[in-house]
Backbone as a printed PyTorch tensor [residue, N CA C, xyz], in Angstrom:
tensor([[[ -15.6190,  -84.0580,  -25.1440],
         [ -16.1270,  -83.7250,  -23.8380],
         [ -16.7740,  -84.9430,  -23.1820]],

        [[ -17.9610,  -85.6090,  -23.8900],
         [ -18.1300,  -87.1600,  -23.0940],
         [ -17.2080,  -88.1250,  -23.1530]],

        [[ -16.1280,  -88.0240,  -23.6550],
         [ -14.8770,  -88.9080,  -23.8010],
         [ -14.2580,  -88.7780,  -22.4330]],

        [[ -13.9050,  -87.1460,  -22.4250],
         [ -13.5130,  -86.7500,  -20.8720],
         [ -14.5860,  -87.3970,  -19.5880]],

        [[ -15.4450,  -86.8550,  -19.5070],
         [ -16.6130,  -87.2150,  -18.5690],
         [ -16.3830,  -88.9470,  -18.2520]],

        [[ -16.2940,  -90.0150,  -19.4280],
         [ -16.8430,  -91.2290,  -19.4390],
         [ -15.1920,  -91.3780,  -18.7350]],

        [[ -14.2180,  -90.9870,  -19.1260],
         [ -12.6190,  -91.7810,  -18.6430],
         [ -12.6020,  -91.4900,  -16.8960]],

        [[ -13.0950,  -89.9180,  -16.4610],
         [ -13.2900,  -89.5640,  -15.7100],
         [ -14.1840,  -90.4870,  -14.5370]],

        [[ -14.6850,  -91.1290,  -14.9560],
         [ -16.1770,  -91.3660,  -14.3160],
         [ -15.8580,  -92.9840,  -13.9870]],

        [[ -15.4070,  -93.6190,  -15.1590],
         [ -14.2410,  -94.7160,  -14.8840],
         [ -13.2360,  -94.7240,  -13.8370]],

        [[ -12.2820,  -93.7180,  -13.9410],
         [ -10.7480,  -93.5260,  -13.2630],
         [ -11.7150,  -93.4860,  -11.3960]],

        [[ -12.6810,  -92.8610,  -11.5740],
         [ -13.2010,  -92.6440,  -10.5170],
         [ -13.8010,  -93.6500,   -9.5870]],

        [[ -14.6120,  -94.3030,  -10.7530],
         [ -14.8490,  -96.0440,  -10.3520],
         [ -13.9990,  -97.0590,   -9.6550]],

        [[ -12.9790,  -97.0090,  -10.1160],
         [ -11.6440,  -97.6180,  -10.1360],
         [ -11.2560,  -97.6180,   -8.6360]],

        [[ -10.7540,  -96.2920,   -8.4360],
         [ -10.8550,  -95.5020,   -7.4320],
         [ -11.3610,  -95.9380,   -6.3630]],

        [[ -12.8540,  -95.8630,   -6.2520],
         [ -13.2880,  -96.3250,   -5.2390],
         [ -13.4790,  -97.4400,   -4.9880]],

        [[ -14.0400,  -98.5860,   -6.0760],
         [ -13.5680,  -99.9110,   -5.9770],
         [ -12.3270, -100.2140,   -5.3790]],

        [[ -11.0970,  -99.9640,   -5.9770],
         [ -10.0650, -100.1930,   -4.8320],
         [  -9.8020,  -99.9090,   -2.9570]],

        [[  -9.7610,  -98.5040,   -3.2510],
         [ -10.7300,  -97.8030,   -2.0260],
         [ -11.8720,  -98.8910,   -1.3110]],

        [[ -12.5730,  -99.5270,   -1.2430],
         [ -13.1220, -100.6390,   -1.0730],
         [ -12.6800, -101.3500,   -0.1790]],

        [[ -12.3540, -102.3410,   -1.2560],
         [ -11.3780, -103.4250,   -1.0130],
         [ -10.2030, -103.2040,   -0.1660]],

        [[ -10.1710, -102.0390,    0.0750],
         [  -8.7920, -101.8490,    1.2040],
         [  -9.6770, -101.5120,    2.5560]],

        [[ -10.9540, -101.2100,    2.7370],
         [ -11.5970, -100.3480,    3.7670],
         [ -12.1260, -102.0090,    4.4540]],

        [[ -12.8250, -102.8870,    3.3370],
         [ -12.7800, -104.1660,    4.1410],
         [ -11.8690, -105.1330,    4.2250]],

        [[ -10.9310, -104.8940,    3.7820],
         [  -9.6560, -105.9510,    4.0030],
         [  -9.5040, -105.3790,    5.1530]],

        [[  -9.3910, -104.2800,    5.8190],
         [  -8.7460, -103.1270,    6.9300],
         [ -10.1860, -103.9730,    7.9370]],

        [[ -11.3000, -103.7460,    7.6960],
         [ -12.2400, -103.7500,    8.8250],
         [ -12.3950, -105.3630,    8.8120]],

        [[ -11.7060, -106.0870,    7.6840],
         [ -11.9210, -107.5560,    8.5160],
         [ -10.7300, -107.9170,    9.0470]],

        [[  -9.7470, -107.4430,    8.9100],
         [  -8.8260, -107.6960,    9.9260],
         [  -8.7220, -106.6560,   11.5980]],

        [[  -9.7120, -105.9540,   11.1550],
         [  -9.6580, -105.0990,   12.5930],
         [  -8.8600, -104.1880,   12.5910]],

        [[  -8.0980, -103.8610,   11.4930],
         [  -6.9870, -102.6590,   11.9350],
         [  -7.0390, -101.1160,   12.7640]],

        [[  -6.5550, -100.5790,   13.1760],
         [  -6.7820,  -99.8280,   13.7380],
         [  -6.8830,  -98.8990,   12.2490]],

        [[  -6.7770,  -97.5240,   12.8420],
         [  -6.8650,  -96.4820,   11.9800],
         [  -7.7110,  -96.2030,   11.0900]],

        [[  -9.7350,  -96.2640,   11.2880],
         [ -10.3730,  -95.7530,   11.0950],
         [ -10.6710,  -94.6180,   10.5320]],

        [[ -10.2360,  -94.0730,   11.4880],
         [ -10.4120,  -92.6180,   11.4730],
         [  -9.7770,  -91.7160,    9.8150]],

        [[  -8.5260,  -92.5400,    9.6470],
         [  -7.8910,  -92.5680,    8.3640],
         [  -9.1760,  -92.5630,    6.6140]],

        [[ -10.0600,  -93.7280,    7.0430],
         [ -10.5640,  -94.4910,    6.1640],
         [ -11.8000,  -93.6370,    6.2720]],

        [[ -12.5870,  -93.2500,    7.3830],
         [ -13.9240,  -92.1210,    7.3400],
         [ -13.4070,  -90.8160,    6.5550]],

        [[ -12.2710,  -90.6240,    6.7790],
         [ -11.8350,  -89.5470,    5.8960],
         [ -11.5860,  -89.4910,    4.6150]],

        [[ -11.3230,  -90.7740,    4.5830],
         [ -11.0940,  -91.1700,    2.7760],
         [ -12.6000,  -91.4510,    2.2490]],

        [[ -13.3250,  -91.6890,    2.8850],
         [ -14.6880,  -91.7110,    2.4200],
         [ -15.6250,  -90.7750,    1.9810]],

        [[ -14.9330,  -89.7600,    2.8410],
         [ -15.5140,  -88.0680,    2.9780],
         [ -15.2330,  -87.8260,    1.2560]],

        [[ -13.8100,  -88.0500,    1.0850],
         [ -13.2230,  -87.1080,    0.3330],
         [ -13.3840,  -87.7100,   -0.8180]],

        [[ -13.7830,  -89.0550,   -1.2030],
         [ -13.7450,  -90.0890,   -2.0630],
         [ -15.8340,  -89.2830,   -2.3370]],

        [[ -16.5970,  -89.4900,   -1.7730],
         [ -17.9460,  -88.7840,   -1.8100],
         [ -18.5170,  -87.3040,   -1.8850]],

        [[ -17.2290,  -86.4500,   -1.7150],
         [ -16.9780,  -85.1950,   -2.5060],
         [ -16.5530,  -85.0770,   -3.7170]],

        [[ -15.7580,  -86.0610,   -3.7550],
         [ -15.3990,  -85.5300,   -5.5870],
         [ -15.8380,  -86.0360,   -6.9980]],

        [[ -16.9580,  -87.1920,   -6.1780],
         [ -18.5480,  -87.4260,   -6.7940],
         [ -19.2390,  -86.8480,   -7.3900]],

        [[ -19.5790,  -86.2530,   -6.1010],
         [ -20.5270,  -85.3300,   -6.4320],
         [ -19.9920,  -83.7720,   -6.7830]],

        [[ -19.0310,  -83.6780,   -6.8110],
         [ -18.2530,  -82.6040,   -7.3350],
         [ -17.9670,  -82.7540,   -9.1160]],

        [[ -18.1300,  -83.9780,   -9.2400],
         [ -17.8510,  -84.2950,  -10.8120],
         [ -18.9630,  -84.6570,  -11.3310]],

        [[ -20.0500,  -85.1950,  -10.4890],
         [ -20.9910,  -85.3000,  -10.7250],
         [ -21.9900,  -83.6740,  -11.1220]],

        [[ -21.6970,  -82.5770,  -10.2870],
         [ -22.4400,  -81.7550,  -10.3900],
         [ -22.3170,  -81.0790,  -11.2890]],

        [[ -20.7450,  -80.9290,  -11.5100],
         [ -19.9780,  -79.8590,  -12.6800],
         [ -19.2870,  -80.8000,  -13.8670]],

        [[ -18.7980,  -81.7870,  -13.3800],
         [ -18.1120,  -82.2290,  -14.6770],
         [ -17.0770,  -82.0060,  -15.0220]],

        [[ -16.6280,  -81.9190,  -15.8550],
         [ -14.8920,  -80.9550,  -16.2440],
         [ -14.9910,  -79.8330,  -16.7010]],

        [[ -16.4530,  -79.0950,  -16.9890],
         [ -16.3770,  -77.7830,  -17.1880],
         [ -16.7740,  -77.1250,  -16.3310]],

        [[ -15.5810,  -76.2290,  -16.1310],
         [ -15.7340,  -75.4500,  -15.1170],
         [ -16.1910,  -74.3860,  -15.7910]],

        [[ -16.4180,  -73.7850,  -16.5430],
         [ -17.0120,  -72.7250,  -16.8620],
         [ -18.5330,  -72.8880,  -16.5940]],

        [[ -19.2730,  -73.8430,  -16.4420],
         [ -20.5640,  -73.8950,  -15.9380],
         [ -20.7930,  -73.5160,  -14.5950]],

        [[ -19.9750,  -74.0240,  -13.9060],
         [ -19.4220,  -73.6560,  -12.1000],
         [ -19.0090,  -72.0530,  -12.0110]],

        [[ -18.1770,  -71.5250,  -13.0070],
         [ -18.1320,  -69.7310,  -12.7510],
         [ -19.4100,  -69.3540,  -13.0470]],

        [[ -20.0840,  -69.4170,  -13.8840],
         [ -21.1070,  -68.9150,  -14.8800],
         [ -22.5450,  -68.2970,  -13.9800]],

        [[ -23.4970,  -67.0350,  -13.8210],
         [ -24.2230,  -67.0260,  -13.1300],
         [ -25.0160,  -67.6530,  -12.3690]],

        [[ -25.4590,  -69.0540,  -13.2620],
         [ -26.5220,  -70.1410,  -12.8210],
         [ -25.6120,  -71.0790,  -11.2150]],

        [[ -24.6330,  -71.1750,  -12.0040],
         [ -23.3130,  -71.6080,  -10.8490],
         [ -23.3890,  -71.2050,   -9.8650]],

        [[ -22.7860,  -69.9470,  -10.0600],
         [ -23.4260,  -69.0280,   -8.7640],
         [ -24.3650,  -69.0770,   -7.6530]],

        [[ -25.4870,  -69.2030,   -8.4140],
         [ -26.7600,  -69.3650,   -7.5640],
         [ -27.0720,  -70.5330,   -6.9950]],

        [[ -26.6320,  -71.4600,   -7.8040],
         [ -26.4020,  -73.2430,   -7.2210],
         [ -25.8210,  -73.2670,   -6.2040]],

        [[ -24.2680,  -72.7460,   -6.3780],
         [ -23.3110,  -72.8430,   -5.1770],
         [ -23.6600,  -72.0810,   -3.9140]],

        [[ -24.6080,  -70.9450,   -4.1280],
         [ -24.7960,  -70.0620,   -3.1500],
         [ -26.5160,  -70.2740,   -2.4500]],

        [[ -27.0110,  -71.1930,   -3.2620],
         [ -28.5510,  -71.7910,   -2.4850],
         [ -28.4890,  -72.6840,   -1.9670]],

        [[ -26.8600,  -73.7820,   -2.8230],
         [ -26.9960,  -74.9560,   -1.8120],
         [ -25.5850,  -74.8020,   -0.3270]],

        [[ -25.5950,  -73.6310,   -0.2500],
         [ -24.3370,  -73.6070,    0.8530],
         [ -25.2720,  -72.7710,    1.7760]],

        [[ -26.1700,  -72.1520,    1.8680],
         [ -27.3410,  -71.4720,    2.6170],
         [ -28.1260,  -72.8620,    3.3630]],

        [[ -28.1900,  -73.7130,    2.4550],
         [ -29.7070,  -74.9020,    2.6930],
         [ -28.6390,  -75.9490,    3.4250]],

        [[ -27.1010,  -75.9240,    3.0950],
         [ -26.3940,  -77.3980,    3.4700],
         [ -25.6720,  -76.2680,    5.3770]],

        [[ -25.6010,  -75.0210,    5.7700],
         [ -25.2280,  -74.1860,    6.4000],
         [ -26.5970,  -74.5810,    7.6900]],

        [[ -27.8330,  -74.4100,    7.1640],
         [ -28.9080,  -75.1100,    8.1000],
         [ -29.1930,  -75.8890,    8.3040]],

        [[ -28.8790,  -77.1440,    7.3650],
         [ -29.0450,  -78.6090,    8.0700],
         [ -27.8500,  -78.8220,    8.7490]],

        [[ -27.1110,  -78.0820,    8.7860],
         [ -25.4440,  -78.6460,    9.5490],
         [ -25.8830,  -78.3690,   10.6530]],

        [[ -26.4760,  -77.2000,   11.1810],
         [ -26.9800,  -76.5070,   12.3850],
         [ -27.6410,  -77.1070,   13.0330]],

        [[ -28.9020,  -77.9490,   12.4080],
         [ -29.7080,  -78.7060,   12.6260],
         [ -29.7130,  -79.9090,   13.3910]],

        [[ -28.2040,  -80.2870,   12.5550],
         [ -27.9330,  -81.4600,   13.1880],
         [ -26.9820,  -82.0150,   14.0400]],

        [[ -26.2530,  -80.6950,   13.9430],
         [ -25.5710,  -80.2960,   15.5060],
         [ -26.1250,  -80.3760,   16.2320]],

        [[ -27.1360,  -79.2850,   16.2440],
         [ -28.3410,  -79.0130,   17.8730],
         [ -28.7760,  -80.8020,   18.0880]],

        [[ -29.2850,  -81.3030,   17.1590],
         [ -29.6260,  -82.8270,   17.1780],
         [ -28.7110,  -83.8390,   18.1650]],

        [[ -27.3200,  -83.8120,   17.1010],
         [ -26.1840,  -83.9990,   17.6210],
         [ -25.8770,  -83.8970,   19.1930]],

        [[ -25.5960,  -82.6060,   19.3620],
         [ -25.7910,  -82.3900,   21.0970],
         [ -26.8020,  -82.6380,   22.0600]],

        [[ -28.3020,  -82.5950,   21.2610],
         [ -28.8410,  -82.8610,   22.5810],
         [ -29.0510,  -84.4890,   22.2440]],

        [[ -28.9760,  -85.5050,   21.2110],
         [ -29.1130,  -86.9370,   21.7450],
         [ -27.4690,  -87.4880,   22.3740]],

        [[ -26.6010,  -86.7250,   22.5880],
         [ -25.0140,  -87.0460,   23.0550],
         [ -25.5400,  -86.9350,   24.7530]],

        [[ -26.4710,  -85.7240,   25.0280],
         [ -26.6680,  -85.4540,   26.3160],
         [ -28.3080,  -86.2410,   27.1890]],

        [[ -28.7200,  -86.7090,   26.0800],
         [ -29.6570,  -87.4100,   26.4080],
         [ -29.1070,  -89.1720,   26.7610]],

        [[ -28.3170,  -89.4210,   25.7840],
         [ -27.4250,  -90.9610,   25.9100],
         [ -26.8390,  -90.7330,   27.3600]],

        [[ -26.1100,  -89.6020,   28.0250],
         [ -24.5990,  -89.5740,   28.9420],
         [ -25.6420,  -89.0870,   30.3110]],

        [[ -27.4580,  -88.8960,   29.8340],
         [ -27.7990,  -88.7070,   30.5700],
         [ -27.4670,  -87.6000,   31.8080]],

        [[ -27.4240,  -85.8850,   31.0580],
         [ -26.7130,  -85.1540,   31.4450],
         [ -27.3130,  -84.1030,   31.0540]],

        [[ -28.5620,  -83.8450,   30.9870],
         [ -29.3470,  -82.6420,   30.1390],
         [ -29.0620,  -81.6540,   31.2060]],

        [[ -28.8830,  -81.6160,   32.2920],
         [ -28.5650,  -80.3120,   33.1350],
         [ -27.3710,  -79.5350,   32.7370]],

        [[ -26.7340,  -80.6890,   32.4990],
         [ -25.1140,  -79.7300,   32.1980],
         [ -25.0510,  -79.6410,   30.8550]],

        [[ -23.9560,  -79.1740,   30.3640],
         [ -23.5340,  -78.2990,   29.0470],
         [ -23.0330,  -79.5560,   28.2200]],

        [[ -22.9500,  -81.0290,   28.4840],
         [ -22.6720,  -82.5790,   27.7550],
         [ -21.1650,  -81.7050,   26.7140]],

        [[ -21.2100,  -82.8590,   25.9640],
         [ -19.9200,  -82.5050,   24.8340],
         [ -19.8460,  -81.0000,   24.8740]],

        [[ -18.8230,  -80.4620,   25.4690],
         [ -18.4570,  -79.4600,   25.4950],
         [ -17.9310,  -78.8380,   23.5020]],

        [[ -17.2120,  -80.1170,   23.0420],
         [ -16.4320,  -79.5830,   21.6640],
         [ -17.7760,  -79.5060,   20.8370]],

        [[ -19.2860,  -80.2940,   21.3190],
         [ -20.2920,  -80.3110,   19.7800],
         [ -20.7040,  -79.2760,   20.5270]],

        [[ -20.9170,  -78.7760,   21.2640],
         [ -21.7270,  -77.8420,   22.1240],
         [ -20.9870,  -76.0530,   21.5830]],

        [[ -19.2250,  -76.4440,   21.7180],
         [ -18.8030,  -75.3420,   20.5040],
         [ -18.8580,  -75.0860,   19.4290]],

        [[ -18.7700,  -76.5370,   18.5700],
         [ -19.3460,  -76.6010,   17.2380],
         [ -20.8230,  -75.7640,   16.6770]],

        [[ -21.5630,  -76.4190,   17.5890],
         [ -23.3630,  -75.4980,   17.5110],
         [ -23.1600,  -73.8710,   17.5170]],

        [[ -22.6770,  -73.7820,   18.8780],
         [ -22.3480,  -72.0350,   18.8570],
         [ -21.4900,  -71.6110,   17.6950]],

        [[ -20.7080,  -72.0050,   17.0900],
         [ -20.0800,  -71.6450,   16.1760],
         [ -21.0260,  -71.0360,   14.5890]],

        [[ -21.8900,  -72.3420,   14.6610],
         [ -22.5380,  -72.6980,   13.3340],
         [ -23.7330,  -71.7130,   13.4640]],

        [[ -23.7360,  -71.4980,   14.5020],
         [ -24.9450,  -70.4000,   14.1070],
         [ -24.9190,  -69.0820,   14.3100]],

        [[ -23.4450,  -68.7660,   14.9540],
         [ -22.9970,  -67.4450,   14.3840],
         [ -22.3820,  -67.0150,   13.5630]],

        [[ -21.6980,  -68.2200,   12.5920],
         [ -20.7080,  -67.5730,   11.3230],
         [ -21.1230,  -67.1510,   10.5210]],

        [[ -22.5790,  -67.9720,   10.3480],
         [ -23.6610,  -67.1340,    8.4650],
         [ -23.9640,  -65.7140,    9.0520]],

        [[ -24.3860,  -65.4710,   10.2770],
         [ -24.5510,  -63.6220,   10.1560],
         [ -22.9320,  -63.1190,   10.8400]],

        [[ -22.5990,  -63.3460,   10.8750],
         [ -21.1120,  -62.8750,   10.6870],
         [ -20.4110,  -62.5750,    9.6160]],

        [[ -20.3770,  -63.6620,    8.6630],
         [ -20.1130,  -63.3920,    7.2300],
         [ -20.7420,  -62.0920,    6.5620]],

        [[ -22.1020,  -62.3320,    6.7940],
         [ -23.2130,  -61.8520,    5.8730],
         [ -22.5670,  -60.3580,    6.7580]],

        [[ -22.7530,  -59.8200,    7.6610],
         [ -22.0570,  -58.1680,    8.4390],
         [ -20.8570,  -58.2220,    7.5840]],

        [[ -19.8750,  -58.9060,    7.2280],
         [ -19.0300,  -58.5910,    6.1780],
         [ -18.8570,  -58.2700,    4.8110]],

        [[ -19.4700,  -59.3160,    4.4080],
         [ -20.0630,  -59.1420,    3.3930],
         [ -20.7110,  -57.9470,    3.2210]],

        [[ -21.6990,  -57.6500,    3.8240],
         [ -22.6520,  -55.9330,    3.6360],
         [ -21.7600,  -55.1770,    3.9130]],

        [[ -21.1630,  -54.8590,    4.9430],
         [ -19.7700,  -53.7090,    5.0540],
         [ -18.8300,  -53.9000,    3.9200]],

        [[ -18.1980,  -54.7830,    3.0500],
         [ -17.5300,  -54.6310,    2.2200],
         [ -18.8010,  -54.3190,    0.9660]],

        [[ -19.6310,  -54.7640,    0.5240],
         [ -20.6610,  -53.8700,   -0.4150],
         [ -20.9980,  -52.4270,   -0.4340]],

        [[ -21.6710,  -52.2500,    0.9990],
         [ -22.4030,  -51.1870,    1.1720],
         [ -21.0340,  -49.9820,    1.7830]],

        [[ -20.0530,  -50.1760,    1.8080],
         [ -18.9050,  -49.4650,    2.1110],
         [ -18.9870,  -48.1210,    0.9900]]])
């Protein structure tokens, strides 16, 4: 099992070291396609901390304690997203100098979104329980 973990944790190293070296070879030559490379960053810093949290056993991740991990930190990461949307939108409308009007219309949907899906869920959730 630390044999797994340590090759893992390596292969992963590797990984992003290369990953690297391609993100500044890319940004010292100026290349376009950014947008490509923030995404690889995303996904390269999820599976970190995804291996970082659980490891290769997943049976710790089903297991009750799991549970409650996955479901305290998706409550706590659900309100800072919110948070920093509302943030988000109002320094976008404070920069464009536009606090009268409705500014970024798409973060401005984003916000409304984010703070009606957790009690939306949760009305589902209770109707499929309490059914």
């Amino acid at each position: 099992m630390k044999k797994l973990k340590l090759v893992g944790a390596i292969l992963l190293g590797i990984i992003v070291i290369v990953f690297l070296g391609l993100y500044i070879t890319d940004f010292i030559n100026d290349e376009e396609g950014q947008m490509a490379d923030i995404i690889m960053w995303v996904l390269i810093v999820l599976v970190f901390f995804q291996f970082a949290t659980w490891g290769s056993d997943r049976q710790t991740e089903k297991d009750e304690m799991g549970k409650q991990i996955k479901d305290k930190s998706g409550r706590i990461s659900y309100y800072i997203l919110t948070v920093l949307l509302l943030a988000f939108w109002f320094i976008e409308n404070i920069v464009n100098g536009s606090l009268s009007s409705l500014g970024n219309v798409l973060i401005l949907t984003a916000l409304c979104l984010a703070v009606i899906i957790y009690p939306i869920v949760q009305y589902i959730f209770a109707r499929k329980i309490f059914k």
